[in-house]
C-alpha positions as CSV (number, residue, x, y, z in Angstrom):
1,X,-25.2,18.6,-4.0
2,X,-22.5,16.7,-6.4
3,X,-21.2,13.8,-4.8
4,X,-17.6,12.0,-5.1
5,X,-17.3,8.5,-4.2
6,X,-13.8,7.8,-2.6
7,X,-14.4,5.0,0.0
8,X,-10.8,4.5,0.7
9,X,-10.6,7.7,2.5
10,X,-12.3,6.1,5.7
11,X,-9.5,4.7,6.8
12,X,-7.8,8.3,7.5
13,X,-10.8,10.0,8.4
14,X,-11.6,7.0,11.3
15,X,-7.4,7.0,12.2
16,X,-7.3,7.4,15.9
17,X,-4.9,10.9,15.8
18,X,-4.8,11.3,19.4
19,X,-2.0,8.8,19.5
20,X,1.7,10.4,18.9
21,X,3.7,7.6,20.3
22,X,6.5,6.3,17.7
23,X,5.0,3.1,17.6
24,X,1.9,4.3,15.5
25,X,4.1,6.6,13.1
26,X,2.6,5.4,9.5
27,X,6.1,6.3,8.6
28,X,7.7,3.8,10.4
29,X,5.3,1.5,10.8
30,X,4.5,0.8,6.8
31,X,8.7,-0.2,6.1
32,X,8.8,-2.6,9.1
33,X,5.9,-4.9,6.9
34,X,6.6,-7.6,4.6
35,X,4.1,-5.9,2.2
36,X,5.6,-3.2,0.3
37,X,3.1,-3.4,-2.7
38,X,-0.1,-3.6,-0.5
39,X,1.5,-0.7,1.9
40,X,2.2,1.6,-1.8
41,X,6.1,1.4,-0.6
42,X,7.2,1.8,-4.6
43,X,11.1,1.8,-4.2
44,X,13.7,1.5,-0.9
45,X,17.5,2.8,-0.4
46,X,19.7,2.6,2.6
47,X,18.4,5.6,4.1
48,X,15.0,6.4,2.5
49,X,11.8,4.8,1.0
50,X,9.1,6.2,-1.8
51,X,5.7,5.9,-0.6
52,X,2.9,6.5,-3.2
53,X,0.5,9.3,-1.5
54,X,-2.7,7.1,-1.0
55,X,-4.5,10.7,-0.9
56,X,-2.8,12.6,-4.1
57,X,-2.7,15.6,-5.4
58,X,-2.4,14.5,-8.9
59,X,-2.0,10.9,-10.2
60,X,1.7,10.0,-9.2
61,X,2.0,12.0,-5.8
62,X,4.8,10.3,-4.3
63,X,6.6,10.8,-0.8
64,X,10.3,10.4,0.0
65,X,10.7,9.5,3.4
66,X,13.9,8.7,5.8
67,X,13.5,6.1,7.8
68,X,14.8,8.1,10.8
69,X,11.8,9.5,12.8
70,X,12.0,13.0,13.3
71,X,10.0,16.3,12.1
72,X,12.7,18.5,12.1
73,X,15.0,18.8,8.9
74,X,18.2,19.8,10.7
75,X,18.2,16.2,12.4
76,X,18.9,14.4,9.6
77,X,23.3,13.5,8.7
78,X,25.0,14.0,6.0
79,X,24.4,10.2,5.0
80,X,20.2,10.7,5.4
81,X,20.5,14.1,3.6
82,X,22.7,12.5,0.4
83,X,20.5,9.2,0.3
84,X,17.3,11.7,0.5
85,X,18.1,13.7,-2.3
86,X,19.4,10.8,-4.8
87,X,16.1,9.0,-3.6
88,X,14.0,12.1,-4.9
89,X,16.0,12.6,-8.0
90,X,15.3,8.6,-9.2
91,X,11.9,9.9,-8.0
92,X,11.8,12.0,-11.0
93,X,13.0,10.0,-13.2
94,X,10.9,7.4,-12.5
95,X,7.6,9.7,-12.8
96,X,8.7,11.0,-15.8
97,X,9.4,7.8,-17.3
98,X,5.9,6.0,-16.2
99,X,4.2,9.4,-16.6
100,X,5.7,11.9,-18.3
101,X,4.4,15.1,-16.8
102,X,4.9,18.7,-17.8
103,X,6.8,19.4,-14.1
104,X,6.5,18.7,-11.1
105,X,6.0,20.3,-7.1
106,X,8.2,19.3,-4.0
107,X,8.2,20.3,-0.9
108,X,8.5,19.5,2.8
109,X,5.4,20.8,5.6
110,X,7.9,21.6,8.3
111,X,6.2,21.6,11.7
112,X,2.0,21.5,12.9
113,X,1.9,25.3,11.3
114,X,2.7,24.3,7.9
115,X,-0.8,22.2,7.6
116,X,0.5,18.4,6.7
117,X,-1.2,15.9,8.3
118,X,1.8,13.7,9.8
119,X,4.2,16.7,11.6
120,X,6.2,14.0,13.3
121,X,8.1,12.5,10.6
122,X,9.1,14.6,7.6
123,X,8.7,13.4,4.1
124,X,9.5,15.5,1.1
125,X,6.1,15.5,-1.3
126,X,6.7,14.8,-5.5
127,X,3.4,15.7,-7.2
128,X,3.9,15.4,-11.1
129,X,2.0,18.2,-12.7
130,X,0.7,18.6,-16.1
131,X,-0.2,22.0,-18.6
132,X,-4.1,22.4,-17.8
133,X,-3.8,19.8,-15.0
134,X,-6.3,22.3,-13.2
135,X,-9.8,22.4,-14.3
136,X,-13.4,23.5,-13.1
137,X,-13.6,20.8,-10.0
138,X,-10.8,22.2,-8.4
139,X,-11.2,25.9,-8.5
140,X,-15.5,26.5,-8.9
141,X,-16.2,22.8,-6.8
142,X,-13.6,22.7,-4.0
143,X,-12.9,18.8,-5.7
144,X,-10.3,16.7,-6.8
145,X,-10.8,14.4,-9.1
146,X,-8.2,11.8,-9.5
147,X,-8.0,9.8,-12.7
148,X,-6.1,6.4,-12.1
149,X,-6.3,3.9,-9.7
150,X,-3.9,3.9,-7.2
151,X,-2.8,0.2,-7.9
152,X,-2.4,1.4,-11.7
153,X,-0.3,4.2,-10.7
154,X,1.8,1.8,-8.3
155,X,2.2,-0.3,-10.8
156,X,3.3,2.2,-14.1
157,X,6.0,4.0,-11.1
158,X,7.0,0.6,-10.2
159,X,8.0,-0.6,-13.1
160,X,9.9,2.9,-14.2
161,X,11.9,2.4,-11.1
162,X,12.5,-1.2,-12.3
163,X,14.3,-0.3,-15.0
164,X,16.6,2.6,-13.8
165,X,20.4,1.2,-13.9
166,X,21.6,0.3,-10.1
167,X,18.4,-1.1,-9.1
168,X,17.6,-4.7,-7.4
169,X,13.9,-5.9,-8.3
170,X,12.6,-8.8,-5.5
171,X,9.9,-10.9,-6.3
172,X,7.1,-9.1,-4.0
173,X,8.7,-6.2,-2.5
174,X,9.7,-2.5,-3.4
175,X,12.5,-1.4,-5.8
176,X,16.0,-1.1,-4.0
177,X,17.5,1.9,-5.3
178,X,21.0,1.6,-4.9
């Protein structure tokens, strides 16, 4: 049996999912720290933050996320839904910039049928793809292999949203997007 080492999965897999009270929402638990580089929190705007997936896809698998608590799309105003969008385009722009992939997938698992692991608080998925980003592991091995660091990839996105126009850059926190 092949083996892949990934010890900073434990934390989800030892997560106590039972709970569903508001107060233990990742979502809104992660923005309320004074640690957005520890907590993968690459950029803020009013309405929205970008979380780096700390389980990607692909190197670069980013979440949007509102800051309003709800699993259901049709909640969000006009104000959330406008924030939300430019926050996913800079998204983009960002990843291509640090990364420069071929394309990318988006998308939102709406509701405990759709499969996503947090069904309480919606966040829109960016994974960058790449031409051939698919190889044996995935399709003969059931495997992802991921090839950067997490903290490298935080750091390359980081500094792409850095350097869009309209942004503020504190000294230890996430990019405000503006």
């Amino acid at each position: 049996m092949d083996q892949v080492f990934a010890p900073w999965r434990i934390e989800w897999v030892e997560r106590d999912s039972s709970r569903t009270d508001i107060d233990d929402c990742v979502f809104c638990e992660l923005p309320e720290q004074d640690a957005d580089r520890r907590n993968m929190i690459v950029a803020r705007s009013d309405h929205a933050f970008v979380l780096l997936n700390n389980y990607p896809y692909n190197p670069g698998h980013m979440m949007v996320i509102p800051h309003r608590h709800t699993g259901d799309y049709r909640d969000l105003d006009e104000a959330v839904l406008t924030d939300h969008a430019r926050l996913k385009q800079r998204t983009f722009d960002a990843l291509e910039s640090a990364m420069n992939p071929d394309g990318f997938n988006t998308g939102l698992n709406l509701g405990k049928g759709a499969g996503g692991s947090i069904d309480d608080h919606l966040h829109t998925h960016v994974v960058p793809r790449w031409e051939g980003d698919t190889n044996f592991m995935a399709t003969v091995s059931d495997t992802q292999v991921i090839v950067e660091a997490l903290e490298d990839t935080y750091g390359r996105v980081y500094d792409a949203f850095a350097a869009q126009e309209g942004t503020t850059v504190p000294s230890d926190g996430a990019v405000i997007v503006e």
